[in-house]
C-alpha positions in Angstrom: -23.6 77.6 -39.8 -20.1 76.2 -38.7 -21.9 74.1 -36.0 -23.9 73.0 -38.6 -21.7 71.7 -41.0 -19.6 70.2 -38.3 -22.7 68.2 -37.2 -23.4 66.9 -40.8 -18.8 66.0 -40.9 -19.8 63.9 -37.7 -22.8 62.1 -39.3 -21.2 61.6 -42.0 -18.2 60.2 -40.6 -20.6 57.7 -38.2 -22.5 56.4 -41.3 -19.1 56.0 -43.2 -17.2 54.8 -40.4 -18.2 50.6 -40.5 -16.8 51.0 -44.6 -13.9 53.1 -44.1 -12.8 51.1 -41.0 -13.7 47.2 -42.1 -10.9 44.9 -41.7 -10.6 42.5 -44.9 -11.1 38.7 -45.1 -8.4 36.5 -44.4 -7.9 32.9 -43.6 -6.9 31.5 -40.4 -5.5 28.2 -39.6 -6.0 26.1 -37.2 -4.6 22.5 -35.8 -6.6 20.6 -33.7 -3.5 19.0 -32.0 -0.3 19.9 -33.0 1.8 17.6 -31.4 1.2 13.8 -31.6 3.0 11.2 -28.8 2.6 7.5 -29.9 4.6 6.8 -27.1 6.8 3.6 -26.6 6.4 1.2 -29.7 8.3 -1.8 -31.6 10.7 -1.0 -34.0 9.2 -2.1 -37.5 5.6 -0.9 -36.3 3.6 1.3 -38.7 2.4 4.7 -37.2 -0.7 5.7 -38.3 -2.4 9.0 -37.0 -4.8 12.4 -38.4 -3.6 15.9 -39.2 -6.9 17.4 -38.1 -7.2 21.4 -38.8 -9.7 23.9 -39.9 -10.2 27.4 -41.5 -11.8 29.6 -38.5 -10.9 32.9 -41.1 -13.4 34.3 -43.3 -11.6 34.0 -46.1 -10.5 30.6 -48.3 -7.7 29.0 -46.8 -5.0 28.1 -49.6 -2.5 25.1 -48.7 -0.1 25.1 -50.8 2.0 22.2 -49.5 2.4 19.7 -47.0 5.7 18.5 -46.0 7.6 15.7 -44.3 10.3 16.2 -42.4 12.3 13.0 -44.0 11.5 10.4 -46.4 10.0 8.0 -43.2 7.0 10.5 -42.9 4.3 10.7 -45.6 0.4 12.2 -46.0 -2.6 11.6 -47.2 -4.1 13.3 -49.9 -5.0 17.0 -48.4 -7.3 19.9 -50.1 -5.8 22.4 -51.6 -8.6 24.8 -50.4 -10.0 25.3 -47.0 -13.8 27.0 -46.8 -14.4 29.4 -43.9 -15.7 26.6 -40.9 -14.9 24.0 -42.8 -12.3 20.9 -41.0 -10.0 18.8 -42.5 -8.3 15.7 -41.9 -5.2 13.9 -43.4 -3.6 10.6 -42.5 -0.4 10.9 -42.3 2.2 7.6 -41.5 5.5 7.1 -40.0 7.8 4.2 -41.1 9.7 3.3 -37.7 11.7 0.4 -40.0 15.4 2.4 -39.3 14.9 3.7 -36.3 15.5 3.3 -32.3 15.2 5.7 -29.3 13.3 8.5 -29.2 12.6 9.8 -32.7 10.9 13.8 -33.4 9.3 14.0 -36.7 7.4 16.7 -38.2 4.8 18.0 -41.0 5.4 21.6 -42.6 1.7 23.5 -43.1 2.4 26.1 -45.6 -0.8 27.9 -46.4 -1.7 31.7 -47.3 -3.0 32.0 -43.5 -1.1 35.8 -43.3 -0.3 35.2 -39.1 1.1 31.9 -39.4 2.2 31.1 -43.1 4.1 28.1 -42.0 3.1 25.9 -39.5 4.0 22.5 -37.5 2.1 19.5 -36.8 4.6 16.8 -34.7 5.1 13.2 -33.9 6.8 12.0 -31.6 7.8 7.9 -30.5 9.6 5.9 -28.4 11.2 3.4 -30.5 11.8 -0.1 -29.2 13.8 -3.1 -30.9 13.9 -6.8 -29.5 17.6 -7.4 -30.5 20.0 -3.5 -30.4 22.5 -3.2 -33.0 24.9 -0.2 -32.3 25.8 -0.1 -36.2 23.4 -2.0 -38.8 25.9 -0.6 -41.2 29.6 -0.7 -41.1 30.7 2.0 -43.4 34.9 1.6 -43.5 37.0 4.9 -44.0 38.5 5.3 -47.8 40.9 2.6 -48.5 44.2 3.4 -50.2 46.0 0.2 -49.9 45.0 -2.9 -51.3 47.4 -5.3 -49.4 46.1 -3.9 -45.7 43.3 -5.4 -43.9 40.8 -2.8 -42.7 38.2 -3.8 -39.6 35.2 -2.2 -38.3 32.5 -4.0 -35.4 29.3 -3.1 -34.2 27.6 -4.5 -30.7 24.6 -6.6 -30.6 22.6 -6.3 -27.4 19.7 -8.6 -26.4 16.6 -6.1 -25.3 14.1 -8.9 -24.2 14.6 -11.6 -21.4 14.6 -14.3 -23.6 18.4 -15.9 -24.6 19.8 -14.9 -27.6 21.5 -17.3 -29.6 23.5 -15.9 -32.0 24.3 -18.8 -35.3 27.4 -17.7 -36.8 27.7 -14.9 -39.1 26.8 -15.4 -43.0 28.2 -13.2 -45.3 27.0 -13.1 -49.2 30.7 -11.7 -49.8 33.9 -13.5 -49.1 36.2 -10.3 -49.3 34.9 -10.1 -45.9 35.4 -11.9 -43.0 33.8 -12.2 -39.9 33.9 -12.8 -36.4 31.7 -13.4 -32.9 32.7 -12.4 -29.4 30.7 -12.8 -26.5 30.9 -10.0 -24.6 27.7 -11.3 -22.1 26.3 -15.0 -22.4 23.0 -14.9 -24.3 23.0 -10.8 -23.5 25.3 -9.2 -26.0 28.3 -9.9 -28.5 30.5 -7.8 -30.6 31.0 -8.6 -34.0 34.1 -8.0 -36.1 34.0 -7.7 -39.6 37.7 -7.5 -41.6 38.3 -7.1 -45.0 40.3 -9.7 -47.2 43.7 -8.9 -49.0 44.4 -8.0 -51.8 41.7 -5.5 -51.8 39.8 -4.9 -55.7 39.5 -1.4 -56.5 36.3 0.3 -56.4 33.3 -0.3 -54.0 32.9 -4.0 -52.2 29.7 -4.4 -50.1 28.5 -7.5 -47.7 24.7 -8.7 -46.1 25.6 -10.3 -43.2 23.0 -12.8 -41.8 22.7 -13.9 -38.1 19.9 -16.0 -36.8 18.6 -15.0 -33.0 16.9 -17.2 -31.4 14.5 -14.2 -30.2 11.1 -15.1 -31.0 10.4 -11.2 -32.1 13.6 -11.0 -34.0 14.7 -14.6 -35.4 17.2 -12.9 -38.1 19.6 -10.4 -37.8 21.5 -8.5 -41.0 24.3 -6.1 -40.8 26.0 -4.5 -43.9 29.6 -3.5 -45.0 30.9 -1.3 -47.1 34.5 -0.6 -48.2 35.8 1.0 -51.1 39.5 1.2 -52.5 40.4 4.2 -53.6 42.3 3.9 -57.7 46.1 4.2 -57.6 46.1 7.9 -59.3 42.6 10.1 -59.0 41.6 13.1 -61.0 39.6 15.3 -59.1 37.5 17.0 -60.1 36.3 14.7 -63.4 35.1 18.1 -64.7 35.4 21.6 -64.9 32.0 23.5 -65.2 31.4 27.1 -65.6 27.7 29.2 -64.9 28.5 31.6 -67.5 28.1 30.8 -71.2 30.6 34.1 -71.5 33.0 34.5 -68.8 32.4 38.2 -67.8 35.5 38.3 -66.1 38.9 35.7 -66.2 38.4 32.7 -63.8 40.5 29.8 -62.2 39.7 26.5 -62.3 41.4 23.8 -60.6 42.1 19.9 -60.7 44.3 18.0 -58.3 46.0 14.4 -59.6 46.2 12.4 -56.5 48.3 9.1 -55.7 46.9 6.5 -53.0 49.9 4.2 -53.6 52.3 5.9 -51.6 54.4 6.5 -55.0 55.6 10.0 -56.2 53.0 11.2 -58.8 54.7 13.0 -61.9 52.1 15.4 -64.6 53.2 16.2 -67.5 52.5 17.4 -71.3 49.0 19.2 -69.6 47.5 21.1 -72.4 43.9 22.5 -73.7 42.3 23.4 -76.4 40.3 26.4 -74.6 40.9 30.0 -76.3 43.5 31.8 -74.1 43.5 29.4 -71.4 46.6 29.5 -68.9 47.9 26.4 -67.4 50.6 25.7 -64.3 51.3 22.8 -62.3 52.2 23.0 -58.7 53.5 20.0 -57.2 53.1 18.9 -53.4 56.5 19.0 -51.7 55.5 15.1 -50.6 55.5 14.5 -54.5 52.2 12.7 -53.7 49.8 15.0 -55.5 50.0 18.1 -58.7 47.7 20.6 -58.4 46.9 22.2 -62.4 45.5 25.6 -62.6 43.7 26.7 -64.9 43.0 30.7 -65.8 40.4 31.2 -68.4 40.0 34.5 -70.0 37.1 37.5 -70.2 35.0 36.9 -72.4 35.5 33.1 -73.8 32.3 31.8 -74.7 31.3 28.3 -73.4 28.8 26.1 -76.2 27.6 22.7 -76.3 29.6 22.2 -79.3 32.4 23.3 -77.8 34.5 20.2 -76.6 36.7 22.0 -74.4 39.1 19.6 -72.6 42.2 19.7 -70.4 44.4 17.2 -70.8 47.7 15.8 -69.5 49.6 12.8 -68.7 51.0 11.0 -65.1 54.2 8.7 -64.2 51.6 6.1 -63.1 51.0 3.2 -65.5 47.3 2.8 -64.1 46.7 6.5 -65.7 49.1 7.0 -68.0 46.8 9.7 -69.7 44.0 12.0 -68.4 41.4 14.4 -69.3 38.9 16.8 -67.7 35.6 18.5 -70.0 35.6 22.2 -69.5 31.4 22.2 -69.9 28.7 25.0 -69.1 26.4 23.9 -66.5 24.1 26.7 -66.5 23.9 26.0 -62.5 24.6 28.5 -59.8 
């Protein structure tokens, strides 16, 4: 009898077995060619290709995105559903406008495919220009004195075997001022760019225009930017908190900077935030005051609140300040 019922376990197990064993459906991805050479091309050329891949699961393929590595990279429309055997392709483009030299871009596959839920497609170029530029733009460092001249330059390098004959330079902005060295004849020239005196505050910006003489590249145009910092800055411009009611005290602080090389003096520094403590902490250079700021448990944050800090310099430029004490609601 005990053989017997073993025998009947066994069969039963045997006719069982392909239902208690079966693996379940899933998608699987996958990419024809995931990594696309254009090899060497002109700067300025459009690349064009196809993100080819397929569902070889049993199961629906879900993608739920598709994504560009940078802003210079962009798809087609792609399905948001992938049937078992069926193949997809996307176009997918690659602005080469900005760029020189060998360039790596990529495309991010996220999908529901359970072995590979994020996966790569890649392009890859070798980027080519007529006329090199080291520096299209000339970014000069923070400013602080308005009376100083500031300079920055950039090499311009002739990539063809035609002679480059550089017109002089054009700038839209007369704060700036420019200059042309030849560094090889028809081959390569440094250009310096200087900023005018007295320097306005804020943010000044140039297009400088060069024609070429290079068939492929008749027009050149390299930018400058410079920006003078104010005499006295307030930093931060606000102070924000995450928590609508501070579970626990908190510091804050705001630093008033001079750029003029003058002493900075704060004074009077008061708000009208529940509890709040406030102390001032000069530098021993006299050049900046740091404020601090404790704010107590359980002070409640609301729109309506109009919590400020406010105080007053030495400087007549910023005779007077003050910071908003807002709820962000970010962490």
């Amino acid at each position: 009898m005990r053989l017997l019922s073993h025998a009947r376990a066994v069969l039963a197990l045997l006719l069982l077995g392909p239902a208690v064993f079966a693996v379940a459906a899933a998608p699987k991805l996958v990419i024809k060619q995931r990594v696309h050479d254009f090899g060497a091309v002109e700067q300025g050329q459009p690349l064009e290709t196809k993100l080819e891949f397929s569902n070889a699961g049993d199961a629906v393929l879900h993608v739920v995105e598709l994504a560009p590595s940078c802003g210079c990279t962009t798809t087609g429309d792609w399905p948001h559903e992938v049937q078992p055997g069926e193949a997809v392709s996307v176009p997918v483009k690659v602005d080469t406008a900005h760029f020189i030299g060998l360039i790596g871009k990529t495309v991010a596959l996220r999908t529901d495919d359970p072995s590979e839920p994020t996966a790569y497609f890649e392009l890859r170029a070798k980027i080519s220009t007529p006329i090199s530029i080291a520096a299209s733009m000339l970014i000069f460092p923070a400013a602080s004195d308005p009376a100083q001249t500031y300079t920055r330059s950039t090499t311009i390098r002739n990539e063809t075997t035609e002679p480059m004959k550089l017109t002089a330079p054009v700038s839209d902005n007369p704060l700036f001022h420019t200059e042309l060295k030849t560094v090889i004849p028809d081959k390569e020239y440094e250009l310096v760019v200087s900023t005018g005196t007295p320097l306005p505050e804020g943010t000044q910006s140039a297009r400088i225009v060069m024609e070429t003489g290079v068939t492929k590249m008749p027009k050149i145009t390299i930018e400058a930017v410079v920006t003078l910092l104010p005499a006295v800055q307030i930093a931060p411009t606000q102070m924000a908190f995450t928590s609508a009611t501070l579970p626990a005290a908190e510091k804050r602080f705001a630093v008033v900077m001079s750029h003029r090389g003058v002493d900075i003096q704060v004074s009077d520094v008061t708000t009208n935030a529940p509890g709040a403590q406030i102390a001032t902490t000069p530098a021993p250079d006299h050049r900046q005051t740091t404020i601090t700021v404790t704010f107590p448990a359980g002070m409640e944050i609301k729109p309506d609140s109009h919590f400020v800090l406010r105080g007053k310099t030495n400087q007549p430029s910023l005779p007077t300040f003050e910071i908003p004490i807002v709820y962000s609601g970010l962490r």
